[in-house]
N, C-alpha and C positions, 0 to 999 in steps of 0.2 A: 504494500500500500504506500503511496507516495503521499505529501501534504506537500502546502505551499514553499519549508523553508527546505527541501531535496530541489528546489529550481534554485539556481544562479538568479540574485534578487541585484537592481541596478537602486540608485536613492532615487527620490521623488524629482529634484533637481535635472538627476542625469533624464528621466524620464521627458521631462518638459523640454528640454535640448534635443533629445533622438525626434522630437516631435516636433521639432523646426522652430517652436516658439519661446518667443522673448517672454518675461513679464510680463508686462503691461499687456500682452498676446493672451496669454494664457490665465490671467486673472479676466480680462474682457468677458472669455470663451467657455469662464466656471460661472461667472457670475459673482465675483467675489472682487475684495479692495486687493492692488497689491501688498499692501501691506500684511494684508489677510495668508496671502501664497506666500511672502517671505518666512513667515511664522511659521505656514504648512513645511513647509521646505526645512524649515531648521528644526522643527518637531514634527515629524509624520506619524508618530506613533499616537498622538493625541485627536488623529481623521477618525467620523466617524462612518459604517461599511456605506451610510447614501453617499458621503463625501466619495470615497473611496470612487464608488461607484462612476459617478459623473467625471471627476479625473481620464477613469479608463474611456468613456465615450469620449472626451475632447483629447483627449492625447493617441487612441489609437492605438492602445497597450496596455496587455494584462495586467491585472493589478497583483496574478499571481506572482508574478515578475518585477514588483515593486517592492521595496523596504519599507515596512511601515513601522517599524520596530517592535510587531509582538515577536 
């Protein structure tokens, strides 16, 4: 049986870069302040799985695949 942390997990940062998008891009795109995503960014473990979720719709990437720190 496999879980999420047997994937090679990339941080939320590197996520929004493989994704093409800046900041000010990627807060637009969640709906959220930048200052909001810098926060997300420097603590992802404190997302919650709606958050999660919406991430993986604008970024275009499993959130299996992302570091959220549990």
């Amino acid at each position: 049986m496999t879980n999420k942390t047997d994937f090679p997990q990339i941080s939320l940062k590197a996520a929004r870069a493989n994704a093409g998008m800046s900041i000010a891009e990627a807060s637009k795109a969640l709906g959220i302040s930048h200052t909001t995503l810098v926060k997300w960014e420097r603590r992802p473990g404190d997302l919650t799985p709606n958050q999660q979720k919406k991430i993986e719709e604008v970024y275009q990437f499993p959130t299996d695949y992302i570091f959220f720190g549990d």
